[in-house]
N, CA, C and O atoms as a Tinker XYZ file with bonds, in Angstrom:
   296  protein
     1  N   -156.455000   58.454000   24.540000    73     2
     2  CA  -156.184000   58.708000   25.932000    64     1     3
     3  C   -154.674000   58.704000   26.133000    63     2     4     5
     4  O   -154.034000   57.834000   25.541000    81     3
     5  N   -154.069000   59.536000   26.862000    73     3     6
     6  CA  -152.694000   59.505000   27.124000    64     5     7
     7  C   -152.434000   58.470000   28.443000    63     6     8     9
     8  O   -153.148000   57.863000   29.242000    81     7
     9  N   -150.879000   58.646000   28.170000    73     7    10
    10  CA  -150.162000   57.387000   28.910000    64     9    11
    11  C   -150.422000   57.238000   30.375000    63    10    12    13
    12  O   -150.735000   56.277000   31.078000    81    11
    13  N   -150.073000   59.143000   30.722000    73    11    14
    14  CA  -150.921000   59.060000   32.721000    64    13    15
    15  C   -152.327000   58.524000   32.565000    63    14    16    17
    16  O   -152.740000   58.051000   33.623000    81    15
    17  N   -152.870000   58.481000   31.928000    73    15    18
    18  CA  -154.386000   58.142000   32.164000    64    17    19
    19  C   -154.519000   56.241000   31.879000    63    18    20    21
    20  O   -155.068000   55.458000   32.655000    81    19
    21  N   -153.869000   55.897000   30.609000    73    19    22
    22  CA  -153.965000   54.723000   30.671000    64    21    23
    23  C   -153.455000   53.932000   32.079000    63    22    24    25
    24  O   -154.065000   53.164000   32.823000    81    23
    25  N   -152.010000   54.477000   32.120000    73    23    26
    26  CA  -151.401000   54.191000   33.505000    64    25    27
    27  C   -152.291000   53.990000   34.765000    63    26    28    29
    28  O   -152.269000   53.004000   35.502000    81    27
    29  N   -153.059000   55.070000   34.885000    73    27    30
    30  CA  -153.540000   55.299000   36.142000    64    29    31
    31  C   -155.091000   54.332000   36.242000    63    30    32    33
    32  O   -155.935000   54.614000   37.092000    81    31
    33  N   -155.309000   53.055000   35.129000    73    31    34
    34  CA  -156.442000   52.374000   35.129000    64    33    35
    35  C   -157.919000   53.210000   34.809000    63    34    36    37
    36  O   -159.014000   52.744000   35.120000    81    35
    37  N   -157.709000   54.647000   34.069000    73    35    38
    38  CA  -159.204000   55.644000   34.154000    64    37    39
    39  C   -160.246000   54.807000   32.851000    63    38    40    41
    40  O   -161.459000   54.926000   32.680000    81    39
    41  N   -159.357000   54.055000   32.160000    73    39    42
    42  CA  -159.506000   53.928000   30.892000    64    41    43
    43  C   -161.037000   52.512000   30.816000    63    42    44    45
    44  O   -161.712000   52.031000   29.906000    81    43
    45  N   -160.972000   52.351000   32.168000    73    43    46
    46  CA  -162.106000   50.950000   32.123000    64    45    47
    47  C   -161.602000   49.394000   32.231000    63    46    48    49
    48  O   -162.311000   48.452000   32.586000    81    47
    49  N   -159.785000   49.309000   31.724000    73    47    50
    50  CA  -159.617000   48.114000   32.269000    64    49    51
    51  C   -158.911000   48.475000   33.790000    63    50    52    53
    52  O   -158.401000   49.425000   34.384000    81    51
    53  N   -159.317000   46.737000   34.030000    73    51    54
    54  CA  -158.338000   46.736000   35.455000    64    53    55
    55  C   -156.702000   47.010000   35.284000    63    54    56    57
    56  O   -156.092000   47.159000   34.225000    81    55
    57  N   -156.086000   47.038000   36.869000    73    55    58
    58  CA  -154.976000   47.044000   36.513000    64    57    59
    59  C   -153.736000   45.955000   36.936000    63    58    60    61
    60  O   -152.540000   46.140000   37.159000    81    59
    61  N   -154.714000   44.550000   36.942000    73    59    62
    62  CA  -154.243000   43.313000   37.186000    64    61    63
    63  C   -155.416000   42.451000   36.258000    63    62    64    65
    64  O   -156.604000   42.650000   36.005000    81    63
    65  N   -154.436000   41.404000   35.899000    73    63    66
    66  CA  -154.628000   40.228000   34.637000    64    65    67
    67  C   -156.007000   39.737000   35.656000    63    66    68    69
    68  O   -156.106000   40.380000   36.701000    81    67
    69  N   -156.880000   38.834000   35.453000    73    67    70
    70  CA  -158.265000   37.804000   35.695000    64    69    71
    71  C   -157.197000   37.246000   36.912000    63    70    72    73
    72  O   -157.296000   37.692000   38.055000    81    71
    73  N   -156.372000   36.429000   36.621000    73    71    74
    74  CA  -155.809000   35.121000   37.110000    64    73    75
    75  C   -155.247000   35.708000   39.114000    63    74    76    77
    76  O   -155.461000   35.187000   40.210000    81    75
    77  N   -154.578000   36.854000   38.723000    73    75    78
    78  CA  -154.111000   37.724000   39.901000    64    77    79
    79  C   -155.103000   38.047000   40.822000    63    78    80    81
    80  O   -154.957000   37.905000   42.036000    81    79
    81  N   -156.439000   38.620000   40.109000    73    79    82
    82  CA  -157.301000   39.509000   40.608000    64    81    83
    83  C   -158.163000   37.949000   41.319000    63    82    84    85
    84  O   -158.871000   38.216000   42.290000    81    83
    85  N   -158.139000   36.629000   40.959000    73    83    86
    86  CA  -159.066000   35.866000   41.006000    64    85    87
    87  C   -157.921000   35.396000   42.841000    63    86    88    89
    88  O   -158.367000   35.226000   43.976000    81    87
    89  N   -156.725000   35.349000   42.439000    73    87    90
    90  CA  -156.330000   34.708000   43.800000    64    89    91
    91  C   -156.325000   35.853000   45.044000    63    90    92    93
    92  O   -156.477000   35.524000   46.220000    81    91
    93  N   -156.138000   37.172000   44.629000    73    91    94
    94  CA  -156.439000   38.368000   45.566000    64    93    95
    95  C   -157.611000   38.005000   46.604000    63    94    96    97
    96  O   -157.813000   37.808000   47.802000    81    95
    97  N   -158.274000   38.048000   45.304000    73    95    98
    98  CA  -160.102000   37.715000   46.012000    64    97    99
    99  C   -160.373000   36.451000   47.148000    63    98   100   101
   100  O   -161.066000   36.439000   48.165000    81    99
   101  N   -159.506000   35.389000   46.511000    73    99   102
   102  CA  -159.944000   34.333000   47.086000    64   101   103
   103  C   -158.866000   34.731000   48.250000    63   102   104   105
   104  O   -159.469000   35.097000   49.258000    81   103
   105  N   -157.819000   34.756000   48.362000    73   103   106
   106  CA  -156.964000   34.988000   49.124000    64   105   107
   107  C   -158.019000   36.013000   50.580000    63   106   108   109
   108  O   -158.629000   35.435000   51.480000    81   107
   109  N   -157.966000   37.292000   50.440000    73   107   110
   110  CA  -159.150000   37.822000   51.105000    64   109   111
   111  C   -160.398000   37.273000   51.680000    63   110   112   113
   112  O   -160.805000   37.637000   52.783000    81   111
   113  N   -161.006000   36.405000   50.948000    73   111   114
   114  CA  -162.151000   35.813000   51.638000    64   113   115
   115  C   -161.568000   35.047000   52.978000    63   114   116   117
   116  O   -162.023000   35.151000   54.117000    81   115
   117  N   -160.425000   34.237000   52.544000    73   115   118
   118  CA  -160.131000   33.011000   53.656000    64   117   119
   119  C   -159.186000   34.089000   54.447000    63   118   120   121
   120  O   -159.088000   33.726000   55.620000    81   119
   121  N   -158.547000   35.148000   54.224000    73   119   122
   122  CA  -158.033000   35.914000   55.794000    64   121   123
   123  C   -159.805000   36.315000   56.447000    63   122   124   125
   124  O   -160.018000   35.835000   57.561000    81   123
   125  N   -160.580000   36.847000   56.034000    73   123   126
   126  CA  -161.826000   37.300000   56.720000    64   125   127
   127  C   -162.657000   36.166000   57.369000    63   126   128   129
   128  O   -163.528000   36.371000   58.214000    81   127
   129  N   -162.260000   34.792000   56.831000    73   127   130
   130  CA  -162.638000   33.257000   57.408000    64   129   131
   131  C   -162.105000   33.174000   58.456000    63   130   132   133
   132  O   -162.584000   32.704000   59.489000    81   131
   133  N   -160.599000   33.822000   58.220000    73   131   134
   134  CA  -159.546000   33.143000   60.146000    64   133   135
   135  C   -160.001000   34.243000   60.696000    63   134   136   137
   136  O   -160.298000   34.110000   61.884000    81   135
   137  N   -160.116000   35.014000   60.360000    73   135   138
   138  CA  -160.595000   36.036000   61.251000    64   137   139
   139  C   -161.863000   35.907000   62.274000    63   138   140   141
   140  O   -161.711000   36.038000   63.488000    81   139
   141  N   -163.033000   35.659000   61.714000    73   139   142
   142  CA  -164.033000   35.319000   62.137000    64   141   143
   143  C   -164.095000   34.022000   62.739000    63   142   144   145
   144  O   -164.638000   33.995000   63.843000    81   143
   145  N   -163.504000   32.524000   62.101000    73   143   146
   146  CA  -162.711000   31.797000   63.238000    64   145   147
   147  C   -162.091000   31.859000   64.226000    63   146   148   149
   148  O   -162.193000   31.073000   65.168000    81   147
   149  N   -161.119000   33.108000   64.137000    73   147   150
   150  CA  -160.855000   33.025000   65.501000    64   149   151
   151  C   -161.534000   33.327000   66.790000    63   150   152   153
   152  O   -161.218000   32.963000   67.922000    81   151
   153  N   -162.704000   34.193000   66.325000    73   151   154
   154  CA  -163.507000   34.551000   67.351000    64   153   155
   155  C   -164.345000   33.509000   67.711000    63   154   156   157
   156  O   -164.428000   33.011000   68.833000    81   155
   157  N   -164.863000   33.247000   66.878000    73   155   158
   158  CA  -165.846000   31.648000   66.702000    64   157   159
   159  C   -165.169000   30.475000   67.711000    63   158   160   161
   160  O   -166.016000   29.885000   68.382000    81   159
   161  N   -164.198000   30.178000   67.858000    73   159   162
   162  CA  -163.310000   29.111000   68.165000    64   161   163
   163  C   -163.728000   29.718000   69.964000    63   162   164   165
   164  O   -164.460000   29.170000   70.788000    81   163
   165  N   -163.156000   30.653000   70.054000    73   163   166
   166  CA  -163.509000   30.906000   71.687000    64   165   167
   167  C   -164.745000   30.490000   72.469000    63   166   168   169
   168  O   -164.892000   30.082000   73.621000    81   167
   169  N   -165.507000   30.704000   71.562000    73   167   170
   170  CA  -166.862000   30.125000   72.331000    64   169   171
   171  C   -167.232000   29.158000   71.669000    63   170   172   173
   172  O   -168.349000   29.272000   71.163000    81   171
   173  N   -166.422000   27.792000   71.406000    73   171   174
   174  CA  -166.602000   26.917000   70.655000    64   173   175
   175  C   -166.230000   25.431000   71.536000    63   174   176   177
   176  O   -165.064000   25.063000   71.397000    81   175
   177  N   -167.138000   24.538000   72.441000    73   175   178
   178  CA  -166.775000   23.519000   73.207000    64   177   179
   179  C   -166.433000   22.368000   72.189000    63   178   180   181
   180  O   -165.486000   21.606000   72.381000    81   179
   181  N   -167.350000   22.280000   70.977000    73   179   182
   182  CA  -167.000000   21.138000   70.281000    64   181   183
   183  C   -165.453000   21.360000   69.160000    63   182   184   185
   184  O   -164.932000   20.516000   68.432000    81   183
   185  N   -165.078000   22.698000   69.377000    73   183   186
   186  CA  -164.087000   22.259000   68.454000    64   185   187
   187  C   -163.986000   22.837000   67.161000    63   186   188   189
   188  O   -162.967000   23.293000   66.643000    81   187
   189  N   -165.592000   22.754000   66.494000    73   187   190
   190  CA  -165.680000   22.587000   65.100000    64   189   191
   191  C   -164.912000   23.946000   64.799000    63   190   192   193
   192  O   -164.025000   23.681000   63.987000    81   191
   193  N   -164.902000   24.947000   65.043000    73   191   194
   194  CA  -164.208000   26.092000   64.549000    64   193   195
   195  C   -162.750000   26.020000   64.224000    63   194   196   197
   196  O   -162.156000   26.279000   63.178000    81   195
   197  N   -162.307000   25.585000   65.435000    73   195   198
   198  CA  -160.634000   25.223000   65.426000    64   197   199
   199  C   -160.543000   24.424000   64.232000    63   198   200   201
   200  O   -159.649000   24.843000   63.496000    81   199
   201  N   -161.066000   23.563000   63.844000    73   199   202
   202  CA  -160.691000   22.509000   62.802000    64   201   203
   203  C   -160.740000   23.406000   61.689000    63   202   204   205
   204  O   -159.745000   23.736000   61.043000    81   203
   205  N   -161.964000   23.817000   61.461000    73   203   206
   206  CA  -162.097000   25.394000   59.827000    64   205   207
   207  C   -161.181000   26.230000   59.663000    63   206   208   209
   208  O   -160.742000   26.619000   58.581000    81   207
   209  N   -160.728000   26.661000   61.092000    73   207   210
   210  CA  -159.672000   27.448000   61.346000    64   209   211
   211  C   -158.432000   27.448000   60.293000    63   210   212   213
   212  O   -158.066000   28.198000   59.388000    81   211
   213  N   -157.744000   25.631000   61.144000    73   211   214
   214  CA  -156.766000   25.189000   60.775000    64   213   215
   215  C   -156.859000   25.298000   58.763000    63   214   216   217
   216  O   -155.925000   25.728000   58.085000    81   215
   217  N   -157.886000   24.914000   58.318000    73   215   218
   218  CA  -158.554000   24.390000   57.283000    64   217   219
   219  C   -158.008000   25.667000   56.558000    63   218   220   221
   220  O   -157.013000   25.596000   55.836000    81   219
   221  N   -158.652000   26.778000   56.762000    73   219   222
   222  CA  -158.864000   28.096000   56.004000    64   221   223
   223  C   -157.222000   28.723000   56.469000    63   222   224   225
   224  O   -156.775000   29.691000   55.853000    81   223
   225  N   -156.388000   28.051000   57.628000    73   223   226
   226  CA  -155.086000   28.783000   57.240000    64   225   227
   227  C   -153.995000   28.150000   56.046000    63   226   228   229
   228  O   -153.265000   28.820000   55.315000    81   227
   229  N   -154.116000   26.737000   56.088000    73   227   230
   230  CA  -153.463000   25.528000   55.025000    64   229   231
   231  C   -154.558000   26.744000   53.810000    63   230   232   233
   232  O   -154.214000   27.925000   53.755000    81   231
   233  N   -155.304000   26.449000   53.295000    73   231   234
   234  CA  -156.000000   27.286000   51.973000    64   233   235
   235  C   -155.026000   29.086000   52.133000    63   234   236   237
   236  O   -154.269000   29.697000   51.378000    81   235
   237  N   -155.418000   29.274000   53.090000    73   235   238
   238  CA  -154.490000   30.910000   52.783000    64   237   239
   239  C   -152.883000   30.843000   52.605000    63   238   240   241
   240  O   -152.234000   31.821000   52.234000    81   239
   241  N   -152.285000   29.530000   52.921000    73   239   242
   242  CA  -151.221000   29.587000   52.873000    64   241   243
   243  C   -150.947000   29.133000   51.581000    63   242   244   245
   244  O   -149.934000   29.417000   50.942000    81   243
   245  N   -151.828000   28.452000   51.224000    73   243   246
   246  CA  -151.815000   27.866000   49.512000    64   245   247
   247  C   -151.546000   28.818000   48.455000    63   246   248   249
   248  O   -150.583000   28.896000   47.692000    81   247
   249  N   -153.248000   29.976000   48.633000    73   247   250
   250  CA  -153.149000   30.857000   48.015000    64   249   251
   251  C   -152.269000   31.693000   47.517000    63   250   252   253
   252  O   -151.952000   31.869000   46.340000    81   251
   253  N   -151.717000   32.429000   48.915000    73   251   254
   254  CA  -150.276000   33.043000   49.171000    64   253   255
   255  C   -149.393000   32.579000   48.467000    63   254   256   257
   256  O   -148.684000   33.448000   47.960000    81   255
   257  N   -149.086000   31.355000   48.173000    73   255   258
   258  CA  -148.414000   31.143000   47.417000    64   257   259
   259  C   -148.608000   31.273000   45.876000    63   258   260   261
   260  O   -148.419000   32.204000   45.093000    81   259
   261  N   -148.975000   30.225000   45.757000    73   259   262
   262  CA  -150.464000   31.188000   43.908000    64   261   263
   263  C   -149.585000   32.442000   43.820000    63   262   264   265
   264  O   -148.493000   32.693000   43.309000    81   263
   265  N   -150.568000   33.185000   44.576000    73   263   266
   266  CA  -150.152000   34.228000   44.061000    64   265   267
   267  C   -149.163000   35.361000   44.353000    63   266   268   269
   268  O   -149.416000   36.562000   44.265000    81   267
   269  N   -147.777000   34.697000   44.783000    73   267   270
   270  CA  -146.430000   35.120000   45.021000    64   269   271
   271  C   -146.215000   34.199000   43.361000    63   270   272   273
   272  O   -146.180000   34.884000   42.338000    81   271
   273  N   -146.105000   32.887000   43.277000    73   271   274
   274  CA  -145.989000   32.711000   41.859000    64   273   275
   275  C   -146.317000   33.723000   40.818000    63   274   276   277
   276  O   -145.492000   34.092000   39.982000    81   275
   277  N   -147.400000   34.115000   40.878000    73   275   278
   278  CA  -148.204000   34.830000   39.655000    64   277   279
   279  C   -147.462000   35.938000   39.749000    63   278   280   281
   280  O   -147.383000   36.510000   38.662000    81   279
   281  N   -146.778000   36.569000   40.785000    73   279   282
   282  CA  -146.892000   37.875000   40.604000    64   281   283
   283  C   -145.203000   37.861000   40.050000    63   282   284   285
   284  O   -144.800000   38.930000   39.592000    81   283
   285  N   -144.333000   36.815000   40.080000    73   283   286
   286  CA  -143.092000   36.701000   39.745000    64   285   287
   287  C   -143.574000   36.127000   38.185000    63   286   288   289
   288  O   -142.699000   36.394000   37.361000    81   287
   289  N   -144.319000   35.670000   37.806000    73   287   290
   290  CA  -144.474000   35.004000   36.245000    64   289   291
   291  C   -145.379000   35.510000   35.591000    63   290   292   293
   292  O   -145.637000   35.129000   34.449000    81   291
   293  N   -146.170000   36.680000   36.336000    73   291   294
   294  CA  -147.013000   37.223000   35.454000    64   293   295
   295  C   -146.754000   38.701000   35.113000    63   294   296
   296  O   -147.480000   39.286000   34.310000    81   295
């Protein structure tokens, strides 16, 4: 297979390492968490949402980081 083709990922692998692709993912789940928290939280008297909220932005902010590391060391 030539180089445009390897390049361009046709070849069957990905075109990010396990470790990258694993914090992407997770990263994504917990923005689609605040997301849906935030709506949740509005019609929420006890609270409990706001608290997950807070929860799942500390975790996305974690992530974010992860994988700003990874992407400078990997």
């Amino acid at each position: 297979m030539d180089t445009k083709t390897r390049q361009a990922g046709l070849e069957g692998e990905s075109p990010v390492d396990d470790a990258t692709y694993n914090l992407l993912q997770a990263l994504t789940s917990k923005l689609e968490a605040i997301e849906a928290y935030e709506i949740y939280a509005q019609d929420d008297p006890q609270g409990v949402f706001g608290e997950l909220l807070n929860e799942e932005r500390n975790h996305a902010e974690r992530l974010l980081e992860a994988l700003r590391g990874q992407l400078r060391n990997g």
